[in-house]
PyMOL Python script that loads the backbone (N, CA, C, O; Angstrom):
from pymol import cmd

cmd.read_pdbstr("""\
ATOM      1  N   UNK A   1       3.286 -11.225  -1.244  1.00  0.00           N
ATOM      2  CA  UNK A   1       3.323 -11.082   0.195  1.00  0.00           C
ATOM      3  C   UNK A   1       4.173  -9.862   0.585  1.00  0.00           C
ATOM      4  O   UNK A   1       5.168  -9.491  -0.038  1.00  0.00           O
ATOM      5  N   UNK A   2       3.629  -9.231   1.774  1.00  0.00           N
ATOM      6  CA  UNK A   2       4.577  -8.145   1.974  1.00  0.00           C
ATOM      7  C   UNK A   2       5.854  -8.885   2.799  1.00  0.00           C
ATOM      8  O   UNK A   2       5.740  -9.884   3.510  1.00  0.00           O
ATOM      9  N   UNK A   3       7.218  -8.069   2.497  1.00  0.00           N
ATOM     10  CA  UNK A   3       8.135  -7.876   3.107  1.00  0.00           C
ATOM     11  C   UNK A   3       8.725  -6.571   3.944  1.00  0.00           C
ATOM     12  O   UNK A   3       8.790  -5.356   3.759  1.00  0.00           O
ATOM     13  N   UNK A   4       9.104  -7.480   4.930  1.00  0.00           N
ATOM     14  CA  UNK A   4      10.298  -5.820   5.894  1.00  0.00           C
ATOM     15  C   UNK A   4      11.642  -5.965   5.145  1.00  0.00           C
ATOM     16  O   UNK A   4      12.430  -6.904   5.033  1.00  0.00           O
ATOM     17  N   UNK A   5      11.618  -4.561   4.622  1.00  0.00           N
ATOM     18  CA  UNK A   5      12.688  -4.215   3.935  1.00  0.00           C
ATOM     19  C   UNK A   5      13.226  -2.969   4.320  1.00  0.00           C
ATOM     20  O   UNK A   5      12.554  -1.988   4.002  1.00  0.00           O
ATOM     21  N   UNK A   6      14.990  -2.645   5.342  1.00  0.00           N
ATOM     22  CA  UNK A   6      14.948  -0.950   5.644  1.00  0.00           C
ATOM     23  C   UNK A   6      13.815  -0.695   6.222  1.00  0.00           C
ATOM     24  O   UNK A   6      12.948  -0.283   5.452  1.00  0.00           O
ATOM     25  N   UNK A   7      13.392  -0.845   7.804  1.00  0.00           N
ATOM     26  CA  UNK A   7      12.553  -0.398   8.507  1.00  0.00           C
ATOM     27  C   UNK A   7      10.986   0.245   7.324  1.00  0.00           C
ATOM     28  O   UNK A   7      10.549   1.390   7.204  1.00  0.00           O
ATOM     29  N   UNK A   8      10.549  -0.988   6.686  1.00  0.00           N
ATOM     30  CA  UNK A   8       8.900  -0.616   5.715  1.00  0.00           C
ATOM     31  C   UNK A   8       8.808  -2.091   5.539  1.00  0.00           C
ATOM     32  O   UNK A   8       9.513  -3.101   5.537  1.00  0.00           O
ATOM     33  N   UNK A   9       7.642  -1.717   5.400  1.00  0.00           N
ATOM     34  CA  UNK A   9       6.830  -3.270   4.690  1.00  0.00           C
ATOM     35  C   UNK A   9       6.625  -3.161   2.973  1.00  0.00           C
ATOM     36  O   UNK A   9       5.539  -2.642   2.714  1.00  0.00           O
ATOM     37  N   UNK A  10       7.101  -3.382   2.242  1.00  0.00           N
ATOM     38  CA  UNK A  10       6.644  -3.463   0.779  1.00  0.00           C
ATOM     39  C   UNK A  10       6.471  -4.350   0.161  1.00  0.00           C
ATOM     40  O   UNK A  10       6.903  -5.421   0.586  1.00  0.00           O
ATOM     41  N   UNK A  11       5.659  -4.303  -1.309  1.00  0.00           N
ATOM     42  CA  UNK A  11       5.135  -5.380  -2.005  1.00  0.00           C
ATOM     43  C   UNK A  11       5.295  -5.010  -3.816  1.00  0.00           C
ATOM     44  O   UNK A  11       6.147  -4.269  -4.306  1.00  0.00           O
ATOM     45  N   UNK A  12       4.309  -5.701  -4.499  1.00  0.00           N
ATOM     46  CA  UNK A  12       4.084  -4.930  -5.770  1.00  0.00           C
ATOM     47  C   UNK A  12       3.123  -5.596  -6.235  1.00  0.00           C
ATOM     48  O   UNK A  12       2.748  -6.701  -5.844  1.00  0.00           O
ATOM     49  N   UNK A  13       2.726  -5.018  -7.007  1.00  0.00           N
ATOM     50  CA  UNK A  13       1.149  -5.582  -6.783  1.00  0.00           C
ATOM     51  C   UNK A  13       0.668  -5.367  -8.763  1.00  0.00           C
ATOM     52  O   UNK A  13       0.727  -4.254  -9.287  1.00  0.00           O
ATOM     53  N   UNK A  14       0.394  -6.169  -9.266  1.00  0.00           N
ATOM     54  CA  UNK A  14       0.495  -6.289 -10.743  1.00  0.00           C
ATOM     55  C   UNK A  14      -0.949  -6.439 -11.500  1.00  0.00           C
ATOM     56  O   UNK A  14      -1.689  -7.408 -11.335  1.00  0.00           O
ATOM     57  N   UNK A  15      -1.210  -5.419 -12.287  1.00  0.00           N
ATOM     58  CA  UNK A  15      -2.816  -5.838 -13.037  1.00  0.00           C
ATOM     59  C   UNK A  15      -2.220  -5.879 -14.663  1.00  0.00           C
ATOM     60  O   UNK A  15      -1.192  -5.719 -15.321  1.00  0.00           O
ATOM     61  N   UNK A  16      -4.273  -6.358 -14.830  1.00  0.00           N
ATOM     62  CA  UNK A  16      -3.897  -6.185 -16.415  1.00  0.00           C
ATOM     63  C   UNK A  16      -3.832  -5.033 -17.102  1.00  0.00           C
ATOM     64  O   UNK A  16      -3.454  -5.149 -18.268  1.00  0.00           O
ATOM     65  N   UNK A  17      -4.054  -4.108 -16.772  1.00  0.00           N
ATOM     66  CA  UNK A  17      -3.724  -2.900 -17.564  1.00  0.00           C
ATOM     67  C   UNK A  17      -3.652  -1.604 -16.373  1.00  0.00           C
ATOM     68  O   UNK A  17      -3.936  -1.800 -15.191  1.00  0.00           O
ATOM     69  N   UNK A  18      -3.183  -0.145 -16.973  1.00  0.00           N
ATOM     70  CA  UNK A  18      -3.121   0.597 -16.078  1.00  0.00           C
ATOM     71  C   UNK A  18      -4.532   1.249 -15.540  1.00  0.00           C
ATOM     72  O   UNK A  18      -4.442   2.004 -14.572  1.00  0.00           O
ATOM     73  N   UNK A  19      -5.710   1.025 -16.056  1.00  0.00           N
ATOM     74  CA  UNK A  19      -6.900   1.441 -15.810  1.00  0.00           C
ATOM     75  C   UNK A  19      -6.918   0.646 -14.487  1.00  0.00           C
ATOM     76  O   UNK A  19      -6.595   1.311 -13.503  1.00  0.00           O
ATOM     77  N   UNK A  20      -7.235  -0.653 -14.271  1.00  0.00           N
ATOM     78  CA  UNK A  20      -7.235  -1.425 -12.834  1.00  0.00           C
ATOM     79  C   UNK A  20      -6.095  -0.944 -11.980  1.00  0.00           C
ATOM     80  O   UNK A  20      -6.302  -0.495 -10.852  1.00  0.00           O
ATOM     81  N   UNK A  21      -4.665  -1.052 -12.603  1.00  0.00           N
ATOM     82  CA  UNK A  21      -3.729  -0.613 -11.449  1.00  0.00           C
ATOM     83  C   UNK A  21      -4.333   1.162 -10.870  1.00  0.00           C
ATOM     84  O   UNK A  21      -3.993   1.544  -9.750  1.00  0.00           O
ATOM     85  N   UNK A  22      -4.830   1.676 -11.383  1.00  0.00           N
ATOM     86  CA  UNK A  22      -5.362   3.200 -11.092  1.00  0.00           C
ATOM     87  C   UNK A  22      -6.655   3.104 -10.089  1.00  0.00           C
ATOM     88  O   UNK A  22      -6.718   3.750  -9.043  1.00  0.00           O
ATOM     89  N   UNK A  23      -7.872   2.041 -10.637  1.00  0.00           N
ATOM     90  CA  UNK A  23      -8.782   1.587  -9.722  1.00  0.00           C
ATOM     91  C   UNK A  23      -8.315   1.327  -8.454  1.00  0.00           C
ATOM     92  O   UNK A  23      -8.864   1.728  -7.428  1.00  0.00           O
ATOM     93  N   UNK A  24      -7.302   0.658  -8.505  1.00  0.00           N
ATOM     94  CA  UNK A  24      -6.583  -0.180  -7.377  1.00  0.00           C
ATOM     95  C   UNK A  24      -6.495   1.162  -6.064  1.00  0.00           C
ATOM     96  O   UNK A  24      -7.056   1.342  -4.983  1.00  0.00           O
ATOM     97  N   UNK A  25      -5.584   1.822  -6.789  1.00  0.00           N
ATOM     98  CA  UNK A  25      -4.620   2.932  -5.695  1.00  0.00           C
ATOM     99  C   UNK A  25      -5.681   3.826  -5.690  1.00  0.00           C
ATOM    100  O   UNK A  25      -5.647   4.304  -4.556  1.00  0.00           O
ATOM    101  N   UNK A  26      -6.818   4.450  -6.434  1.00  0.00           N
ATOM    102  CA  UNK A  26      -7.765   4.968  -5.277  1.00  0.00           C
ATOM    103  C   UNK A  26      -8.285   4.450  -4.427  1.00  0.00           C
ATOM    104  O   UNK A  26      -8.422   4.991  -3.330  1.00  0.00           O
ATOM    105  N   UNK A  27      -8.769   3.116  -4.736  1.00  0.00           N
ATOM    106  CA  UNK A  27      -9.440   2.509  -3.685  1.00  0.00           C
ATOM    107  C   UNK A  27      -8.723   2.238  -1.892  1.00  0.00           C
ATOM    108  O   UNK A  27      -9.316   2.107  -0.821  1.00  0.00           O
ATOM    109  N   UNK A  28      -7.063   2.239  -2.264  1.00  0.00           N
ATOM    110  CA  UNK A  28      -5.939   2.683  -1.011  1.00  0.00           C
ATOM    111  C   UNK A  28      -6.182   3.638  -0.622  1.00  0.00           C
ATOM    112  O   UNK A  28      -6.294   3.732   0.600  1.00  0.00           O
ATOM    113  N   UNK A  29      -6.432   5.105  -1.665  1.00  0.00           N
ATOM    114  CA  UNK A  29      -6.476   6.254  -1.326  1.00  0.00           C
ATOM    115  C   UNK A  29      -7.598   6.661  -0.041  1.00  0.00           C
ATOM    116  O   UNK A  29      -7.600   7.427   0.923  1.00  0.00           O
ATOM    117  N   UNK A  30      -8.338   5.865  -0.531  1.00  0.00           N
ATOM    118  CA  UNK A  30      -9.820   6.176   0.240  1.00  0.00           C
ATOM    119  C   UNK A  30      -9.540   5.651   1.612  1.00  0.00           C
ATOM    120  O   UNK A  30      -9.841   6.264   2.637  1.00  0.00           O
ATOM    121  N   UNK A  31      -8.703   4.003   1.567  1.00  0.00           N
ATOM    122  CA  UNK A  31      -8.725   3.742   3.049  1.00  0.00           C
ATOM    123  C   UNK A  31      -7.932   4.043   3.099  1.00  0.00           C
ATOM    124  O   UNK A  31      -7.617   2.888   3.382  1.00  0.00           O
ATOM    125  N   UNK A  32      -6.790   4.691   3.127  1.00  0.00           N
ATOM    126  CA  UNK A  32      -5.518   5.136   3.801  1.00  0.00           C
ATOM    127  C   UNK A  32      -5.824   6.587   4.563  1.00  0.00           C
ATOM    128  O   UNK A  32      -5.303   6.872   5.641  1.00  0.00           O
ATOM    129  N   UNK A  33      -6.736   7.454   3.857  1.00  0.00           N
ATOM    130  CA  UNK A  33      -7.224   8.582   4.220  1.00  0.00           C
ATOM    131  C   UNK A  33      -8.055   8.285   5.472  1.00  0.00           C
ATOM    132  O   UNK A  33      -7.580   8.705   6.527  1.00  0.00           O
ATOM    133  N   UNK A  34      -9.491   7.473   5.535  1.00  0.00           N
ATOM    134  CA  UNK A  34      -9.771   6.957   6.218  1.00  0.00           C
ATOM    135  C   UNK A  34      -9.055   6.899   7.800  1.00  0.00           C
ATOM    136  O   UNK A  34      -9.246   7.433   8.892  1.00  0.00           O
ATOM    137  N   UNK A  35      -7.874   5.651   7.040  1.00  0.00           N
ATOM    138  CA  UNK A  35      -7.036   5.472   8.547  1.00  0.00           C
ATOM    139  C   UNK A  35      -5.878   6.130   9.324  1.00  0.00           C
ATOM    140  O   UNK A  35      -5.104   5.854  10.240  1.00  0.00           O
ATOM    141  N   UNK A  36      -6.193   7.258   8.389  1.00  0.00           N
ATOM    142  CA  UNK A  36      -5.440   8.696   8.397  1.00  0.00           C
ATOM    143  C   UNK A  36      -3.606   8.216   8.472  1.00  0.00           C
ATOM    144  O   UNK A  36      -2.696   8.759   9.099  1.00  0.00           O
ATOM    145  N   UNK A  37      -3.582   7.057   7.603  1.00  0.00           N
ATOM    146  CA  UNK A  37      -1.939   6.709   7.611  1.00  0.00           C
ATOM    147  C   UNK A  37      -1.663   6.589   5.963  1.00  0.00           C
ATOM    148  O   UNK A  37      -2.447   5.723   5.574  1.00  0.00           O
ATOM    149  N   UNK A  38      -1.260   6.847   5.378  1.00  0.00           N
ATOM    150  CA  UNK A  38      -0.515   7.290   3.882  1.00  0.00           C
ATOM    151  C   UNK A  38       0.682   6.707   3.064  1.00  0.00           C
ATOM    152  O   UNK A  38       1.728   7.354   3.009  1.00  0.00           O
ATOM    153  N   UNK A  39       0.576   5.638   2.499  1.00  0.00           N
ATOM    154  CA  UNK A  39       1.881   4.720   1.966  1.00  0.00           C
ATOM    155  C   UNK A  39       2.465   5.609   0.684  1.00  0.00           C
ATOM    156  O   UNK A  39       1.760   6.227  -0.114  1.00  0.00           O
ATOM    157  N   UNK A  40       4.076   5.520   0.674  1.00  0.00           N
ATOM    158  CA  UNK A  40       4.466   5.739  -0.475  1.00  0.00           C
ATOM    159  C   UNK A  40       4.037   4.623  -1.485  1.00  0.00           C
ATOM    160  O   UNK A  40       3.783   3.428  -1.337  1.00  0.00           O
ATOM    161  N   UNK A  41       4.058   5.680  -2.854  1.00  0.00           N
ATOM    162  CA  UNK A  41       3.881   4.189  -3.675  1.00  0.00           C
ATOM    163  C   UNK A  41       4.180   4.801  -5.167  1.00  0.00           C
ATOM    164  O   UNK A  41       4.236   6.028  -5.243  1.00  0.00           O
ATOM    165  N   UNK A  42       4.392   3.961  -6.457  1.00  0.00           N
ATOM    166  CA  UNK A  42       5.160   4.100  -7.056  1.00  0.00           C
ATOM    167  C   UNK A  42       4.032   3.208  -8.237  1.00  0.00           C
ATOM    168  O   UNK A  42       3.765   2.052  -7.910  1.00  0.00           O
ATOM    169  N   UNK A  43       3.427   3.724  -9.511  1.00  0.00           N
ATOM    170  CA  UNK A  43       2.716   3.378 -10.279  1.00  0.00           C
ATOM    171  C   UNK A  43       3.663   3.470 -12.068  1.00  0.00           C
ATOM    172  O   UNK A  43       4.269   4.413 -12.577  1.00  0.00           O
ATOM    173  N   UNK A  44       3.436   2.228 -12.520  1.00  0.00           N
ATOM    174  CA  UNK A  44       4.402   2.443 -13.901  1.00  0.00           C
ATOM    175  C   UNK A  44       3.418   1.445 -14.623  1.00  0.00           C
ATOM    176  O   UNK A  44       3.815   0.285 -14.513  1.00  0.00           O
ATOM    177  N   UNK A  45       2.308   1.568 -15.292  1.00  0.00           N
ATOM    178  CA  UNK A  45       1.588   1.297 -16.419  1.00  0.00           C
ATOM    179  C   UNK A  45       0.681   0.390 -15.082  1.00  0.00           C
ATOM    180  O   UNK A  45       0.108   0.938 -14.140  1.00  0.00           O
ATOM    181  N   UNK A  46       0.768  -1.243 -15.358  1.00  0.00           N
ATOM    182  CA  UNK A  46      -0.055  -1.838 -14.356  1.00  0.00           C
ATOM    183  C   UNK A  46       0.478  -1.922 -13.241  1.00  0.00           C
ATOM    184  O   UNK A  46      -0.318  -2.438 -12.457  1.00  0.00           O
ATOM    185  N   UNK A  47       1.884  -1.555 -12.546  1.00  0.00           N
ATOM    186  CA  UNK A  47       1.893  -2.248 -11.242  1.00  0.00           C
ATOM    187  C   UNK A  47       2.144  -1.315 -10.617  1.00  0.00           C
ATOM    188  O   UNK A  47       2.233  -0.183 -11.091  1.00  0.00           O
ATOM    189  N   UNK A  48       2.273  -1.550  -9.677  1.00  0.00           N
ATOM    190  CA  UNK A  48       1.461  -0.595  -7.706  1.00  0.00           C
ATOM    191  C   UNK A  48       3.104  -0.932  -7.341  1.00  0.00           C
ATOM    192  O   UNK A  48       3.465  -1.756  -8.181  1.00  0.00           O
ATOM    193  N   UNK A  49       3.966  -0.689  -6.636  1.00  0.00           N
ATOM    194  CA  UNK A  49       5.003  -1.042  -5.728  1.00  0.00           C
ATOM    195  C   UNK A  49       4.387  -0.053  -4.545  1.00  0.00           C
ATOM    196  O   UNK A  49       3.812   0.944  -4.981  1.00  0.00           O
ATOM    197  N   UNK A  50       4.436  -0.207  -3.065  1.00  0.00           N
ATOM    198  CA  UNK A  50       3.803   0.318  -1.902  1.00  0.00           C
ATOM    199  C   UNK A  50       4.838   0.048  -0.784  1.00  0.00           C
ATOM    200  O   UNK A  50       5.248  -1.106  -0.660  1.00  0.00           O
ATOM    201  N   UNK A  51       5.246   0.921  -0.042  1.00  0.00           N
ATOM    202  CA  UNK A  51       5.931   0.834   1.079  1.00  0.00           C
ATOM    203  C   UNK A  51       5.134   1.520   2.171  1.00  0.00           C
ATOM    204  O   UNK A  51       4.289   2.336   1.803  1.00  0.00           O
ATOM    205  N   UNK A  52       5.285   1.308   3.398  1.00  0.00           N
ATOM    206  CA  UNK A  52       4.875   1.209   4.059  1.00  0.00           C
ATOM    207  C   UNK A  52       5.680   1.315   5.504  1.00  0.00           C
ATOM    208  O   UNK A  52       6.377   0.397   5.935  1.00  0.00           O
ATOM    209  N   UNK A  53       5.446   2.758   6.284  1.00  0.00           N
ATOM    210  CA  UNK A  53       6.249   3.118   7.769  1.00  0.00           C
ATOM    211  C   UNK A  53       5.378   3.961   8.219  1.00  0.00           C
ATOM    212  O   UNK A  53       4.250   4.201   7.788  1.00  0.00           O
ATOM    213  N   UNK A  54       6.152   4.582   9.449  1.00  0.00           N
ATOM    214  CA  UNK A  54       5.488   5.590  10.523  1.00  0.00           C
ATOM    215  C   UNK A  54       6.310   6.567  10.554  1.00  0.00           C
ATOM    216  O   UNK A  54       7.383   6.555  11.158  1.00  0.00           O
ATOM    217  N   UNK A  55       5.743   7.723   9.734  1.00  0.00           N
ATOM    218  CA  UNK A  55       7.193   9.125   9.899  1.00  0.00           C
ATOM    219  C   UNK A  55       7.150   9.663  11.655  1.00  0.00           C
ATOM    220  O   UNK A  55       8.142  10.175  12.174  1.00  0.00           O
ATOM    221  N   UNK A  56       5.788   9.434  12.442  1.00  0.00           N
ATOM    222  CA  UNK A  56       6.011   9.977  13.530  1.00  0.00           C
ATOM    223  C   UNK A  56       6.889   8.831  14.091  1.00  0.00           C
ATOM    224  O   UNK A  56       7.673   9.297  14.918  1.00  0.00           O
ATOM    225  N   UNK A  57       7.032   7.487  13.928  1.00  0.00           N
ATOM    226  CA  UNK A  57       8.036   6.429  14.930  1.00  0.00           C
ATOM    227  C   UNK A  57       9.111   6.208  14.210  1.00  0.00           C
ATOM    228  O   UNK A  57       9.537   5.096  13.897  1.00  0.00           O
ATOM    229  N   UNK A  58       9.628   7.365  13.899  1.00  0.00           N
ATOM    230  CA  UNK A  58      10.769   7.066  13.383  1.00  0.00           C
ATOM    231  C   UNK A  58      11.359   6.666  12.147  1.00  0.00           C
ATOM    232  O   UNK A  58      12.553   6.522  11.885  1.00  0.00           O
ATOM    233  N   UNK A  59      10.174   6.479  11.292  1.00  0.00           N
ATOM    234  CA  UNK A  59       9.978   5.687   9.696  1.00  0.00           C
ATOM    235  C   UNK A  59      10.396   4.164  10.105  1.00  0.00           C
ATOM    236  O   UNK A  59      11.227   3.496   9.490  1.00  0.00           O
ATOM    237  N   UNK A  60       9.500   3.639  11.520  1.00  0.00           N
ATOM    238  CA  UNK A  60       9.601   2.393  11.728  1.00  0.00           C
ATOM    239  C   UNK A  60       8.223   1.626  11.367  1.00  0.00           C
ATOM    240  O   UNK A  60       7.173   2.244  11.541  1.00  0.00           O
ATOM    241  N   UNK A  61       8.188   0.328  10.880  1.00  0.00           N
ATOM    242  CA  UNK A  61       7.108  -0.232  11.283  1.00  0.00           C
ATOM    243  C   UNK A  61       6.599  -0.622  12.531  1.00  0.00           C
ATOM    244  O   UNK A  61       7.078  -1.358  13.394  1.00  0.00           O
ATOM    245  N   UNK A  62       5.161   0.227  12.453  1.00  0.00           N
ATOM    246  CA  UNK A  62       3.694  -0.191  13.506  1.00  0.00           C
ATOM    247  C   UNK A  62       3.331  -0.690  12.931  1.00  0.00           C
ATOM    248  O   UNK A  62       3.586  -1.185  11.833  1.00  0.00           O
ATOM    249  N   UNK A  63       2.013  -0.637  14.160  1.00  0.00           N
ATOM    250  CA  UNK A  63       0.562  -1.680  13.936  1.00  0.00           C
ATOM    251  C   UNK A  63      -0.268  -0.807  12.956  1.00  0.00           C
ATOM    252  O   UNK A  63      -1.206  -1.270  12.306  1.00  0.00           O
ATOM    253  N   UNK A  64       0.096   0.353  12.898  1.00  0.00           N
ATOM    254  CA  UNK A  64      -0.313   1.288  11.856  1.00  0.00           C
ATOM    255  C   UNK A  64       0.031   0.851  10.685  1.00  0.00           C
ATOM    256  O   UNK A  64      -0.859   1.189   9.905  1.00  0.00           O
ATOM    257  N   UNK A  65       0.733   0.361  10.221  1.00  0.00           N
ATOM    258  CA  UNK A  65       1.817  -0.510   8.776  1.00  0.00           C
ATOM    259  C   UNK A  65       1.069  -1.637   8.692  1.00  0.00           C
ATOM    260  O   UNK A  65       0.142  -1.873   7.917  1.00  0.00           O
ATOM    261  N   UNK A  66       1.489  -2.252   9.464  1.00  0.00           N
ATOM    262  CA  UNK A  66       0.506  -3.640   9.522  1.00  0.00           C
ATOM    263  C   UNK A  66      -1.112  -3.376   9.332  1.00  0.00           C
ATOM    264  O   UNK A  66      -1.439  -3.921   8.278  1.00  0.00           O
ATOM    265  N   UNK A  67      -2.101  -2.822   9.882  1.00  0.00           N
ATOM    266  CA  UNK A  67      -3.388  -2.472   9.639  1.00  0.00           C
ATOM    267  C   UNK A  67      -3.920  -2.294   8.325  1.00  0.00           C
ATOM    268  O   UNK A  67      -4.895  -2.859   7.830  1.00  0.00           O
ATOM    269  N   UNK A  68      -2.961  -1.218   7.689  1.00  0.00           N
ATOM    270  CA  UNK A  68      -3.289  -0.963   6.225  1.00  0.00           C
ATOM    271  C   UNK A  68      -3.019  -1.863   5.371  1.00  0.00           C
ATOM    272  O   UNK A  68      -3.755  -2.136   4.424  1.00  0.00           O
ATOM    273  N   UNK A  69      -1.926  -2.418   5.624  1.00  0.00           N
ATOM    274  CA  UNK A  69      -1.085  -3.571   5.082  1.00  0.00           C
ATOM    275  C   UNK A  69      -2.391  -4.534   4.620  1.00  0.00           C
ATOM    276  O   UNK A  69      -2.641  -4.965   3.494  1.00  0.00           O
ATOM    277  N   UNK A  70      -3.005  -4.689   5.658  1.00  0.00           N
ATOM    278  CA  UNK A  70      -3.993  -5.685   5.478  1.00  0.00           C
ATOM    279  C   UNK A  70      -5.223  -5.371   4.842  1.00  0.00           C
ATOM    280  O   UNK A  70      -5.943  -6.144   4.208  1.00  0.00           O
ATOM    281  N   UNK A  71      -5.402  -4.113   5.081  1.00  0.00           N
ATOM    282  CA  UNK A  71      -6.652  -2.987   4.507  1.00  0.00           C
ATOM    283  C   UNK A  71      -6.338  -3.287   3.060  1.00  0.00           C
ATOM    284  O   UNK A  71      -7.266  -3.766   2.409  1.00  0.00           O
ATOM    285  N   UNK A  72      -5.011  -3.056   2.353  1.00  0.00           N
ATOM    286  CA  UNK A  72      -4.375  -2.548   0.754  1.00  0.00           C
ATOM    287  C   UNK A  72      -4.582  -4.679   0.596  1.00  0.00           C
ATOM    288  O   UNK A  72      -5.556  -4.923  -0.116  1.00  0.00           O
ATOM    289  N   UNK A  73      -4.120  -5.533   0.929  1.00  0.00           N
ATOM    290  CA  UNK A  73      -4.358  -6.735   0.575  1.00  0.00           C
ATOM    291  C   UNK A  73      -5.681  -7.354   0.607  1.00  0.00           C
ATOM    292  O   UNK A  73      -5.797  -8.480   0.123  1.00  0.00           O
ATOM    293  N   UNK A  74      -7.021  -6.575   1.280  1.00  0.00           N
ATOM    294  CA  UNK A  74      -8.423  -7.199   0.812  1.00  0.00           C
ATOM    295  C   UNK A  74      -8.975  -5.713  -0.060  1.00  0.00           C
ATOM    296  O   UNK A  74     -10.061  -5.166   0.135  1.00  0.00           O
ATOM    297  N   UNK A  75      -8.135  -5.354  -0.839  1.00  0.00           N
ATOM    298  CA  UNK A  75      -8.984  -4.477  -1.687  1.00  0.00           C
ATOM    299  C   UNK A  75      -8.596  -5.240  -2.413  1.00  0.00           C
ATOM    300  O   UNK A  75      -9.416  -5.877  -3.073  1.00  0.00           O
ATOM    301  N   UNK A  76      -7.295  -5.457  -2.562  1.00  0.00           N
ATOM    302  CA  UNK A  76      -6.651  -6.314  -3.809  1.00  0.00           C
ATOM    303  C   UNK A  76      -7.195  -7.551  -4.376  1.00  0.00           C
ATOM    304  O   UNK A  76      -7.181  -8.065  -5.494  1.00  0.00           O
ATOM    305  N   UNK A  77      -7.721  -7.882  -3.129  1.00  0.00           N
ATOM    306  CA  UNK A  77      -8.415  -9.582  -3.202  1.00  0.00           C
ATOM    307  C   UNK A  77      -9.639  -9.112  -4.126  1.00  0.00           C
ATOM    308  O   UNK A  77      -9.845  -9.711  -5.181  1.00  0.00           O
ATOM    309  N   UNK A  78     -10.419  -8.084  -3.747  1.00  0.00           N
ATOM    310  CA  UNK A  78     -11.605  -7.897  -4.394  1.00  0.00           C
ATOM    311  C   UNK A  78     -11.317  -7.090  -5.764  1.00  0.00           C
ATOM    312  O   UNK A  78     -12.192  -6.457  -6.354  1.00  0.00           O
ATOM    313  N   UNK A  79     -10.383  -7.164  -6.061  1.00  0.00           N
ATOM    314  CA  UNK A  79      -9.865  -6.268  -7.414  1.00  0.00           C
ATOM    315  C   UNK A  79     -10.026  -7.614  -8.871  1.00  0.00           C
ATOM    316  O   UNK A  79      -9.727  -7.311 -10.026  1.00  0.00           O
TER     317      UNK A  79
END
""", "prot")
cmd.dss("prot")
cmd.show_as("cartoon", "prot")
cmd.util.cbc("prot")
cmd.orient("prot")
């Protein structure tokens, strides 16, 4: 589940190998581009760690955070 942690939402997100964790974060790539909003994120063999803010509000969480948030958790579902 994501958490607010320091004004972001983050998670981590765990596969079986780094080939899926790589599937994974293009498939973000594509909708994050899309929703023209861009998460940091942090890849080490299978797992994803992802944070999540608004550099124009301040590096606060929006509905922009939240949106993707939810976008990056039904790719995952279908992963």
């Amino acid at each position: 589940m994501w958490k607010e942690e320091n004004n972001k939402l983050t998670r981590s997100f765990e596969f079986k190998d780094f080939v899926a964790a790589f599937t994974f974060m293009t498939k973000v790539a594509f909708a994050a581009e899309k929703m023209g909003h861009h998460p940091y994120w942090c890849n080490i063999y299978n797992k994803v760690d992802i944070q999540l803010c608004t550099h124009d509000a301040n590096d606060c969480i929006t509905e922009k955070d939240r949106a993707l948030s939810k976008e990056i958790d039904a790719i995952f579902h279908q992963a």
